[in-house]
Rosetta silent file (secondary structure, phi, psi, omega in degrees, C-alpha in Angstrom):
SEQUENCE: XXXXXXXXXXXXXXXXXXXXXXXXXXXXXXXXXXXXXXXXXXXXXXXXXXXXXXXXXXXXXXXXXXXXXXXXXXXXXXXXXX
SCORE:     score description
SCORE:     0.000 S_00000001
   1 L     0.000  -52.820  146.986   67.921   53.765   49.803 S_00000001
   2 L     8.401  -67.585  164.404   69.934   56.219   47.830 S_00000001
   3 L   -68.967  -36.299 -176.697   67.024   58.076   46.821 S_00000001
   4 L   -62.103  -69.916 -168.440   65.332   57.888   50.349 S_00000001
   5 L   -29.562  -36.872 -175.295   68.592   59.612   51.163 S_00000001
   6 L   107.912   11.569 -172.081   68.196   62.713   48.833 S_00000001
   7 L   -88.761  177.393  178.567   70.311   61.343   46.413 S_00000001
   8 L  -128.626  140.178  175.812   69.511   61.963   42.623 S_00000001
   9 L   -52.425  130.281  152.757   69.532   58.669   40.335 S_00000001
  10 L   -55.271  179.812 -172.529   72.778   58.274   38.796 S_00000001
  11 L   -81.924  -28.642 -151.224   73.004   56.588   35.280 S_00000001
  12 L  -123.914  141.096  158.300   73.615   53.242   36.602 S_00000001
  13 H   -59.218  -42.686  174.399   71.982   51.117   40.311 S_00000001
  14 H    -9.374  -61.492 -165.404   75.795   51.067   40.830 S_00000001
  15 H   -83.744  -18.615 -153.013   76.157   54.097   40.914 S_00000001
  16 H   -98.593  -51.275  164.044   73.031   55.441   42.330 S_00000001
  17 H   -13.967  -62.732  175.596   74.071   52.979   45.177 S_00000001
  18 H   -56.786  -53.869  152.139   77.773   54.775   45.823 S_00000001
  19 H    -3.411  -63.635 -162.884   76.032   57.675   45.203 S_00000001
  20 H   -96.669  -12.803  146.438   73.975   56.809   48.657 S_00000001
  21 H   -64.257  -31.722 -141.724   77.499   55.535   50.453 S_00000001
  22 H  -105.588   -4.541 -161.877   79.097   58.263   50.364 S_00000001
  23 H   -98.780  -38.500  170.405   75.970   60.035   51.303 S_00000001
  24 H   -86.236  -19.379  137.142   75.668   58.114   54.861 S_00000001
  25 H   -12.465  -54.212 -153.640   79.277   58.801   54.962 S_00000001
  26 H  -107.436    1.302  144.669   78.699   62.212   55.453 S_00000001
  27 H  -113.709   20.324  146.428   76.049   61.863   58.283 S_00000001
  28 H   -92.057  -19.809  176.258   77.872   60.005   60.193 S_00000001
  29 L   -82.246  -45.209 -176.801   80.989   62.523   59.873 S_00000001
  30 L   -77.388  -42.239  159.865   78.196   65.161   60.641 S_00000001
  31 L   -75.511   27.090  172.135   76.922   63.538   64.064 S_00000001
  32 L    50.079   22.350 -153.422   80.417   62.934   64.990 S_00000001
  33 L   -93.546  156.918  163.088   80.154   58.958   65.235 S_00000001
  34 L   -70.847  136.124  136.914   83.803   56.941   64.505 S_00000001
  35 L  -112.025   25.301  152.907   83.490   55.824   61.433 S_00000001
  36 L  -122.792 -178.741 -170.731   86.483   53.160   62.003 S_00000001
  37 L   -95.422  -30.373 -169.524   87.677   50.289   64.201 S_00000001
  38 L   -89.094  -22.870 -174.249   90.831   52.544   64.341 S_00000001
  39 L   -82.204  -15.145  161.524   89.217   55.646   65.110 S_00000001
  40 L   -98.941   16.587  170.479   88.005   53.838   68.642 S_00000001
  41 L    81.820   44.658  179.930   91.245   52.394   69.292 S_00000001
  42 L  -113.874   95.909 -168.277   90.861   49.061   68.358 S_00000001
  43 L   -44.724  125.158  167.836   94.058   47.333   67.640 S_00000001
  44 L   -38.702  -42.632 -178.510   94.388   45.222   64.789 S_00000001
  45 L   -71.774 -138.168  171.222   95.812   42.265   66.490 S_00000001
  46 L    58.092  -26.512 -170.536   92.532   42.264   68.364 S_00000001
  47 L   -75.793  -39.529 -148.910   90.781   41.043   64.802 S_00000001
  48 L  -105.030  -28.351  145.968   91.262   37.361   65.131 S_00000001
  49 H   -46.464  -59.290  171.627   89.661   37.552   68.756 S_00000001
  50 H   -49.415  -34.323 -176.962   86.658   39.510   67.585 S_00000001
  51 H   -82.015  -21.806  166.988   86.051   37.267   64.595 S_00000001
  52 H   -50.983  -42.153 -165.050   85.939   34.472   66.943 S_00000001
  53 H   -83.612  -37.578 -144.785   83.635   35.864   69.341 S_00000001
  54 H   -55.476  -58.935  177.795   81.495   37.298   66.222 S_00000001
  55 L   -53.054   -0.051  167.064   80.949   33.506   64.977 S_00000001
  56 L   -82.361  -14.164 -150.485   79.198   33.166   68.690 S_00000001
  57 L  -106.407   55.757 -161.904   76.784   35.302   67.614 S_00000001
  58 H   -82.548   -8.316  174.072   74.208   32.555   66.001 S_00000001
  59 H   -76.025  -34.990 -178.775   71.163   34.584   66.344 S_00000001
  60 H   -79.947  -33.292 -166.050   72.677   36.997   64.255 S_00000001
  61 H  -115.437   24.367  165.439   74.187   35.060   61.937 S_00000001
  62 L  -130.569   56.851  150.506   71.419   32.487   61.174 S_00000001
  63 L  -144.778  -18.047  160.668   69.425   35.332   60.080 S_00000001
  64 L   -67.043  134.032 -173.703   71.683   36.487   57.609 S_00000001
  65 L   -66.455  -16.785  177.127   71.010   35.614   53.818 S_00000001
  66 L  -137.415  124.757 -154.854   74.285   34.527   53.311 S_00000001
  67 L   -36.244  123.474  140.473   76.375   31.924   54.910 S_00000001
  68 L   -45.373   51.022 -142.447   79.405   33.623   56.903 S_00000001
  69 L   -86.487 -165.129  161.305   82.748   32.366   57.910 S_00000001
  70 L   -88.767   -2.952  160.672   85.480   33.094   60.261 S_00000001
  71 L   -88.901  -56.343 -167.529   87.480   34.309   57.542 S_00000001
  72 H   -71.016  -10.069  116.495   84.880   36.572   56.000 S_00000001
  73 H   -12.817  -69.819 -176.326   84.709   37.960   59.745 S_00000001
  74 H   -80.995   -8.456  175.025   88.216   38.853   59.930 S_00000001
  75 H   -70.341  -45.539 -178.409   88.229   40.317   56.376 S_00000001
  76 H   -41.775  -68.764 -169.293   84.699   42.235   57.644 S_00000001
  77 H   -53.527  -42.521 -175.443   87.078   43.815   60.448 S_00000001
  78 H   -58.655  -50.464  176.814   90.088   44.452   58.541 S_00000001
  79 H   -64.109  -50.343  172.755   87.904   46.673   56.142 S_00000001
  80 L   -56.884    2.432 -173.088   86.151   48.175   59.147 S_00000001
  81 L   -73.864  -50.821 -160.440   90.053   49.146   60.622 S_00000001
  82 L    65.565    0.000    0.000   89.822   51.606   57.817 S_00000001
């Protein structure tokens, strides 16, 4: 994806990976989109609701390769607060 991106391989996938964060970083900063849960005003306390509802969400999350909980939900958000 990295590469699709315009990125140039790094020495490492690792790297060539970050390499391609940091790169949709910076078109999302350039189209003006929040890139945090804090930058739309979404209170932290708010997290434990959201992770709740999230786990409601079985279409979505019985298509994901790997099993989910309601902890790795509220961790998901907590990182997204930024």
């Amino acid at each position: 994806m990295a590469i699709a991106l315009g990125c140039e391989r790094q020495a490492d996938d690792a790297a060539t990976a970050a390499a391609g964060v940091e790169r949709i970083k910076a078109i999302i900063k350039a189209c003006g989109i929040p890139l945090t849960l804090k930058e739309v005003n979404v209170p932290e306390g708010a997290i434990p609701q959201m992770a709740t509802d999230a786990m409601k969400v079985q279409r979505l999350l019985k298509n994901n390769p790997r099993d989910i909980s309601e902890q790795d939900a509220i961790a998901i958000y907590k990182a997204a607060m930024g």
